[in-house]
C-alpha positions in Angstrom: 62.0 130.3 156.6 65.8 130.9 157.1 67.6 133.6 158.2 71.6 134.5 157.0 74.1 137.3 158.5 74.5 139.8 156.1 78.7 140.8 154.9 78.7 144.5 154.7 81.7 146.1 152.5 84.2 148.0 153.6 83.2 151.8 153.6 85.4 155.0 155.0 83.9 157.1 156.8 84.9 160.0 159.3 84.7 161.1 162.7 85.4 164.2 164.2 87.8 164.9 166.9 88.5 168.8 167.9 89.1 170.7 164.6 90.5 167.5 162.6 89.1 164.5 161.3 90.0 161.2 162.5 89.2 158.9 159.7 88.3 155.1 160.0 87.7 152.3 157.4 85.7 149.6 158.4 86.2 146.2 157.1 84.0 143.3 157.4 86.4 140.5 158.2 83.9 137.8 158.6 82.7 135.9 161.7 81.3 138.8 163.6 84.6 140.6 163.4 85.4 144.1 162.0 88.5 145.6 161.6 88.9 149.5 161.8 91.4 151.3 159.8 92.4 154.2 161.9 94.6 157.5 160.5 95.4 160.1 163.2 95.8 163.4 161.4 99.6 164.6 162.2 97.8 167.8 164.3 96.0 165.5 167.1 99.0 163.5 167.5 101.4 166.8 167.8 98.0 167.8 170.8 99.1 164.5 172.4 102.6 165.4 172.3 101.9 168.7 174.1 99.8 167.3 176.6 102.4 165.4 177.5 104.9 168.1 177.6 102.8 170.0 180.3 102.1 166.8 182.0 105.5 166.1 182.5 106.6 169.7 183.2 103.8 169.5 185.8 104.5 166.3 187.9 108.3 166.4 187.5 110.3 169.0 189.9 112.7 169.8 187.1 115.5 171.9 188.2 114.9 176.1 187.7 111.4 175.4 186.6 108.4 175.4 188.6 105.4 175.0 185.8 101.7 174.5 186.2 99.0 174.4 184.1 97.2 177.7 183.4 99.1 179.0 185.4 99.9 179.6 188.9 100.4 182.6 191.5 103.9 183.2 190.1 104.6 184.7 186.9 106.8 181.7 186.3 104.6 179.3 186.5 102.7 179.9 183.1 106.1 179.1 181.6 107.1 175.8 180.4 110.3 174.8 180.2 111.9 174.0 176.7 110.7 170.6 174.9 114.2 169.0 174.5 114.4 169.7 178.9 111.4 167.8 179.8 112.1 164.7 177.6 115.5 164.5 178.9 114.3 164.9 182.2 111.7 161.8 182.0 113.7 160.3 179.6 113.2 160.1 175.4 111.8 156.5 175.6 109.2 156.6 178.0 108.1 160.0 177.1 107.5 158.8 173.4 105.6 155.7 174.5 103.6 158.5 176.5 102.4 160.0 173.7 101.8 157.4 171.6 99.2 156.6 175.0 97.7 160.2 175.1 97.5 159.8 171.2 95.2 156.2 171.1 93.2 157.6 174.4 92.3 160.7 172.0 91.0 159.0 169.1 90.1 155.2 170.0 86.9 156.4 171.4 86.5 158.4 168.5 87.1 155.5 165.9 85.1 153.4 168.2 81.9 155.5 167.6 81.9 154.0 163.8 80.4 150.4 165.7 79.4 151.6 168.9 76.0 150.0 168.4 77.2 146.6 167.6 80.2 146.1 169.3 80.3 143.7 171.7 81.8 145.3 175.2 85.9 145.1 175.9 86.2 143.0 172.8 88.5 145.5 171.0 92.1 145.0 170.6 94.6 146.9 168.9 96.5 144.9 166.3 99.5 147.6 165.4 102.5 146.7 166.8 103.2 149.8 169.9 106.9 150.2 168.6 106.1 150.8 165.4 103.4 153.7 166.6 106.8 154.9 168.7 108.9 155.3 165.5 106.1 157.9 164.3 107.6 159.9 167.6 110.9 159.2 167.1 113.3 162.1 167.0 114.7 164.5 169.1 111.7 166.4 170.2 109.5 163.7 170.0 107.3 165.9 167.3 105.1 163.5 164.9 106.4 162.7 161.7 103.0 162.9 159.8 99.8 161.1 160.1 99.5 158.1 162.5 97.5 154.9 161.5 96.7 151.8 162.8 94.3 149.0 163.3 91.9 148.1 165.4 89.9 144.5 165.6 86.9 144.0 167.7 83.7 141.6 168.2 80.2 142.5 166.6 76.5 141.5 167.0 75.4 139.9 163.7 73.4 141.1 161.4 70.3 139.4 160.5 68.4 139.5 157.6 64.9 137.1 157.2 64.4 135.5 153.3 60.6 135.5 154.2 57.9 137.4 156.2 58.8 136.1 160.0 54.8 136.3 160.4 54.3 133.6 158.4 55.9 130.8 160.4 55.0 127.6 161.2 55.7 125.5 164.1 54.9 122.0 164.6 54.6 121.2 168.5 54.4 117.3 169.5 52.2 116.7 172.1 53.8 115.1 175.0 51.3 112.1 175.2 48.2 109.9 174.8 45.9 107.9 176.3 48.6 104.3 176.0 51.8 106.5 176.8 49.6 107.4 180.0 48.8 103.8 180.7 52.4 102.8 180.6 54.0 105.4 182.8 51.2 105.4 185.4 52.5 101.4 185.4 55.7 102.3 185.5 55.4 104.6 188.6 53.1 102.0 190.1 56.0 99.4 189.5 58.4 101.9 191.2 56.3 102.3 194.0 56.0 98.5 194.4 59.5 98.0 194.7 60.4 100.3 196.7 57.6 99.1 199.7 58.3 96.0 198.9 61.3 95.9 201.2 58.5 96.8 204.1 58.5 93.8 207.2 55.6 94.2 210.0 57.2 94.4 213.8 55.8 93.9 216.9 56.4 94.3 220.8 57.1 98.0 220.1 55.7 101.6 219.7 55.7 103.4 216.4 59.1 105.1 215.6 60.1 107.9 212.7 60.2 106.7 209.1 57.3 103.6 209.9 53.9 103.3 208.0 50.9 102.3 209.4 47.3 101.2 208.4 44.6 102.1 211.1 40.9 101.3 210.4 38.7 103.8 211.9 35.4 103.0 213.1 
């Protein structure tokens, strides 16, 4: 009997991730590799964008603002300072490449839950280009233009499937001798043995040292 790894089609299928849907397409690419088709509703990217805001505002002593998150003893610190003030603050291009980072830790684990029971550990890799992910951020207040997709590529176990009942195999096992492969090693090692005493010289005039052999007859 035989056994073959079985191609599964692409399917979509959904994931959930606060109130919106993540959604991923997997697609079988062949070779214990899937590819994952992810779209990131225009809502948990704009989340991603927030959280970065208050990060930002949180870490960064920007001038007449003193913000923390939920709030602090201060009336003023509940308040955060306008959008376009933070990103100028830390700066348009890293703050976009920030939340195009707080946008794939937010739904890669997500998307990842389509193979988490066949994909092999740390073998993901995101094929999308990062700029191109930027350009989705890419305006004045860094708000997301729409949806953001991209694609993700990682290592899976195979499938297999058996063409016949596994029960019913048969294995032939060859023994590892007989009675003339016996004979001839138990000459060989007898040969072996031969050689190597045959090198062997009896002394005299001195007392037994390490590494000698004797032959004593007892009486």
């Amino acid at each position: 009997a035989g056994a073959r790894a079985s191609v599964r089609a692409a399917r979509a299928v959904s994931v959930r991730a606060g109130v919106s849907e993540i959604t991923v397409e997997k697609v079988d690419l062949g070779d214990c590799k899937v590819r994952l088709d992810v779209t990131v509703p225009k809502s948990i990217a704009g989340a991603a964008r927030q959280e970065c805001l208050e990060g930002f505002a949180e870490k960064c002593s920007i001038p007449g603002f003193s913000y923390k998150k939920g709030g602090g003893r201060k009336k003023a610190d509940g308040k955060l300072p306008p959008a376009d003030v933070i990103i100028n603050f830390v700066g348009p291009t890293e703050f976009k490449q920030s939340c195009v980072e707080e946008m794939l830790q937010r739904s890669i684990p997500r998307a990842m839950e389509v193979v988490a029971s066949v994909a092999l550990q740390d073998s993901e890799r995101i094929d999308t280009p990062f700029a191109e992910m930027v350009k989705l951020f890419d305006n004045k207040l860094a708000e997301p233009s729409g949806d953001v997709s991209y694609s993700i590529t990682c290592e899976v176990v195979p499938t297999i499937n058996w063409k016949g009942d596994y029960r019913k195999l048969t294995v032939t096992v060859t023994a590892p001798g007989d009675d003339t492969t016996d004979a001839m090693e138990a000459e060989s090692l007898f040969n072996q043995q031969l050689r190597q005493l045959g090198t062997m010289r009896v002394v005299v005039d001195r007392g037994l040292e390490v590494g000698d052999q004797v032959g004593m007859d007892l009486d």
